[in-house]
C-alpha positions in Angstrom: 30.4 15.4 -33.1 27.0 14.6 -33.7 25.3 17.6 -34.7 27.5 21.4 -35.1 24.9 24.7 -33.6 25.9 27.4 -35.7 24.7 30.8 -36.6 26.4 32.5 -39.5 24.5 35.1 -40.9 24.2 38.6 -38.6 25.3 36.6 -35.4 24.4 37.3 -31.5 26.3 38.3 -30.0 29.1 39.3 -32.6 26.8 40.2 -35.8 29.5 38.6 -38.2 28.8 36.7 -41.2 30.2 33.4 -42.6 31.8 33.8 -45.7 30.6 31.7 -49.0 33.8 30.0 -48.3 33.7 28.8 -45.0 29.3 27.9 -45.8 30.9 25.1 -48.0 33.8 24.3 -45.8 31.7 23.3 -43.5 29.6 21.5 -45.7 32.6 19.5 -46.8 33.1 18.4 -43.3 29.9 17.4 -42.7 29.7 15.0 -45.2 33.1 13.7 -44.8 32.0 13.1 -41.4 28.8 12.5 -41.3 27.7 15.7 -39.0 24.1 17.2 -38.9 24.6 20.9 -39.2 22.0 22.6 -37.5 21.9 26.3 -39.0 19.6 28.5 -37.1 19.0 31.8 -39.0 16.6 34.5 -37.0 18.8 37.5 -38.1 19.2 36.9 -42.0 16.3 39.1 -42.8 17.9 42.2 -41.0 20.3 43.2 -43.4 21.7 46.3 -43.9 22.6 46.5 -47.7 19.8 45.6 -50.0 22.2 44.8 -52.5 24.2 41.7 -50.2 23.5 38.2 -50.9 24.1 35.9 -48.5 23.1 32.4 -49.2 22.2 30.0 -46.2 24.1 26.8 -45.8 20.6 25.1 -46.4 20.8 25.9 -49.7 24.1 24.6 -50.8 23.4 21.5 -49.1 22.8 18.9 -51.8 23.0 15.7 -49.2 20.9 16.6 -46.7 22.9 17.2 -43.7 21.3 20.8 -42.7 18.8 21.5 -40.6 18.1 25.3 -40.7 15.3 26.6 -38.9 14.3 31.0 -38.4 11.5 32.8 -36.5 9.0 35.3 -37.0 9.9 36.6 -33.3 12.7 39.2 -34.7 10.8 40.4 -37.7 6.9 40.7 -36.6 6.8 40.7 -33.2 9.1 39.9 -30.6 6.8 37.8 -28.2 5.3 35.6 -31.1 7.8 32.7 -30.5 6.8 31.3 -33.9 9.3 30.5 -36.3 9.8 27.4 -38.9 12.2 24.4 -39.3 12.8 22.9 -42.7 15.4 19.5 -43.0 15.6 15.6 -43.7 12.4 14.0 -43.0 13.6 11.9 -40.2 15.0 14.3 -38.2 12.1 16.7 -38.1 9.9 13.5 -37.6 12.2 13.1 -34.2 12.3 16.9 -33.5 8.4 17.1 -33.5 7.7 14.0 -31.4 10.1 15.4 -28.9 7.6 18.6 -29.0 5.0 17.1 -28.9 6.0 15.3 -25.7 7.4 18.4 -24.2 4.1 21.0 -24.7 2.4 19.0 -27.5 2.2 21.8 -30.0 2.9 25.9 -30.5 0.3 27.5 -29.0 -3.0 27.5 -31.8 -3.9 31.2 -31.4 -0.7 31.8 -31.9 -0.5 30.0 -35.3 -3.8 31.5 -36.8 -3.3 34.8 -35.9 0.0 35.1 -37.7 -1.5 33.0 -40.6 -4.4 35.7 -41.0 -1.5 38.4 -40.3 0.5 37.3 -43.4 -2.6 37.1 -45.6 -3.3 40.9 -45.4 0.3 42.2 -44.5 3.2 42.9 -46.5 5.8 41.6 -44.6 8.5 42.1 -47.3 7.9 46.0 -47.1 8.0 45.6 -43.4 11.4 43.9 -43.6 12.4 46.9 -45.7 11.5 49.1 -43.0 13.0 47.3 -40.6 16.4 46.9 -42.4 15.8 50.8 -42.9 15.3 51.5 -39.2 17.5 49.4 -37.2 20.2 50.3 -39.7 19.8 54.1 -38.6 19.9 53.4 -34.9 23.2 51.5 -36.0 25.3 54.2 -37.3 23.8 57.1 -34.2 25.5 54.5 -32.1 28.5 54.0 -33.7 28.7 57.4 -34.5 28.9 58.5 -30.8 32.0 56.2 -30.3 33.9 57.0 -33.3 33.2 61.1 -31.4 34.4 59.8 -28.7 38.1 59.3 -29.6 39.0 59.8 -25.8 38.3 56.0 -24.8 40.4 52.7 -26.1 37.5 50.4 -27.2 37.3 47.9 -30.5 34.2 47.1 -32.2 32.7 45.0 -35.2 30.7 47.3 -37.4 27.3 45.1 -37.9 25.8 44.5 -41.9 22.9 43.2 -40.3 21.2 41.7 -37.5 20.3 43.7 -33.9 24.0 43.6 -32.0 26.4 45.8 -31.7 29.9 43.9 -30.4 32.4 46.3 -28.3 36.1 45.1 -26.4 37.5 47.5 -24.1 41.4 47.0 -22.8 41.2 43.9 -21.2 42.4 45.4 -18.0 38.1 46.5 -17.5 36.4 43.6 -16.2 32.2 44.6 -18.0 30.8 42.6 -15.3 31.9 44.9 -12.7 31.7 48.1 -15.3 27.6 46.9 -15.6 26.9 48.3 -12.0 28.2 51.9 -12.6 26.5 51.9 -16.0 23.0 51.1 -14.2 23.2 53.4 -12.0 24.1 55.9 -14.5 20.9 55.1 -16.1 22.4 52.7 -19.1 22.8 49.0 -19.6 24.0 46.4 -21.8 25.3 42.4 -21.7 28.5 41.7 -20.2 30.4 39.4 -23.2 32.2 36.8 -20.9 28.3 34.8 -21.0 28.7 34.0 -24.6 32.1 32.5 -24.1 32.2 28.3 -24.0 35.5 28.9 -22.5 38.4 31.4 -21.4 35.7 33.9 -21.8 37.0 37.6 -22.4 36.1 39.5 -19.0 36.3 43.0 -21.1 33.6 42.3 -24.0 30.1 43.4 -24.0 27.2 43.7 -26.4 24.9 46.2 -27.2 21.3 45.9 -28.7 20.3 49.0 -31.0 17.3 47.7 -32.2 14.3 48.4 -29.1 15.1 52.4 -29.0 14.5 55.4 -30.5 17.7 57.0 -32.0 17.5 60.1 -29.8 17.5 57.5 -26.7 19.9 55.2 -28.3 22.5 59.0 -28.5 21.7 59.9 -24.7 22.4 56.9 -23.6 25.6 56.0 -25.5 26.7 59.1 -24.1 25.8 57.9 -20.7 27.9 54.8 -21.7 30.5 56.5 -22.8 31.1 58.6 -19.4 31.1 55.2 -17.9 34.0 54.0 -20.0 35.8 56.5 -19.8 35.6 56.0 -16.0 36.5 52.2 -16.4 38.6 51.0 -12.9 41.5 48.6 -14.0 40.9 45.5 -12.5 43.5 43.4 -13.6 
C-alpha cells in the first residue's frame, strides 16, 4: 500500500488502544516496505487514567515514515476545525499545496483567535477537566447496562476518548432498532457504517461526551427498554 490510515489511541468508533507492541510492529512494516503511516490522533488527550502512557507511533519513528496529525476540535471547541500536522518535509510540502488549492488556507480568524485563546488559557487544566468529566458520564452509562442484566449485549469498556462501543446478538439488525429508539426519544450510530466490509448489522456506538450525566441515565434507560424490545430479524 501506499500509505496505512490508522487511529490507535482511544479509537472511533471502538475506543481501543494499540498496544506498545503492535505501535512498533507496524513500524517494522513500514520500513520494510516502504509505507507512509499516517497516524491521526484527535482522541489521545482524553484519557481516563492520569497515570497511562501511551506513546504515539510518531515518536518511535526514527526513519521518518509517520505522518501524525491531531485537532483542537475535541479538546476546545468542537466547531474550531483547527488541528496540526507534523511529518517529513516533503510530504507536508505536498499536503499543503493540495490545501492550498482546495480552500487556500484554514480560515485566519480562526487561527488568531485560538492563538490569543492559548496565550491566556490553561488548556492543560482544561484537559484535566475534561478527562475528569467525560470519564464520569462513562461509568453512569455503563453503569446502567451492567443494572440492566435482563438484555444480552457486549461492550468495550473505553480508557479514553468519547465512544462507547456496544454488540447486541446478532440476530438485532441496529439499523432497524434506530427507529424505535427515536421515537422513544434516544439515539445513537448504527455500527455496520464503520465496517470496510462484512459489516456487523448488530453493533452500534454511543457518544457520552455532549450530555449531562442525569441525561446520559434517562436516556440509557430509554435505550435500554428499546433493547430489551429488540425484534429478531435474522
Amino acid at each position: 500500500p501506499k500509505c496505512i490510515y490508522i487511529v490507535p489511541t482511544y479509537s472511533n468508533p471502538d475506543g481501543k488502544v494499540w498496544s506498545l507492541e503492535r505501535r512498533k510492529e507496524l513500524l517494522r512494516l513500514a520500513e520494510k516496505y516502504h509505507t507512509i503511516v499516517f497516524e491521526d490522533d484527535p482522541y489521545g488527550d482524553i484519557k481516563f487514567d492520569e497515570a497511562e502512557t501511551v506513546a504515539p507511533l510518531a515518536s518511535l519513528d526514527e526513519n521518518k515514515y509517520v505522518v501524525y496529525t491531531s485537532t483542537f476540535s475535541k479538546t476546545v471547541v468542537p466547531a474550531m476545525r483547527t488541528g496540526w500536522i507534523t511529518g517529513p518535509y516533503q510530504i507536508i510540502r505536498m499536503m499543503a499545496q493540495a490545501k492550498q488549492a482546495t480552500d487556500l488556507h484554514t480560515n485566519s480568524l480562526t487561527q488568531h483567535a485560538l492563538v490569543k485563546l492559548l496565550e491566556d488559557f490553561d488548556l492543560d487544566a482544561h484537559i484535566r477537566t475534561l478527562q475528569r468529566t467525560y470519564k464520569e458520564r462513562m461509568h453512569v452509562m455503563r453503569d446502567i447496562f451492567d443494572r440492566a442484566g435482563d438484555i444480552d449485549i457486549r461492550y468495550n469498556e473505553p480508557k479514553g476518548g468519547m465512544f462507547f462501543w456496544v454488540s447486541m446478538p446478532e440476530y438485532v439488525n441496529t439499523k432497524a432498532l434506530l427507529d424505535d429508539a427515536v421515537d422513544n426519544g434516544v439515539a445513537f450510530v448504527p455500527g455496520a457504517p464503520f465496517y470496510v466490509n462484512q459489516p456487523a448489522q448488530n453493533t452500534m456506538r454511543l457518544n457520552f461526551t455532549n450530555a449531562e450525566p442525569d441525561m446520559i441515565e434517562e436516556g440509557m434507560k430509554r435505550l435500554v427498554e428499546v433493547m430489551n424490545s429488540a425484534p429478531v430479524q435474522k
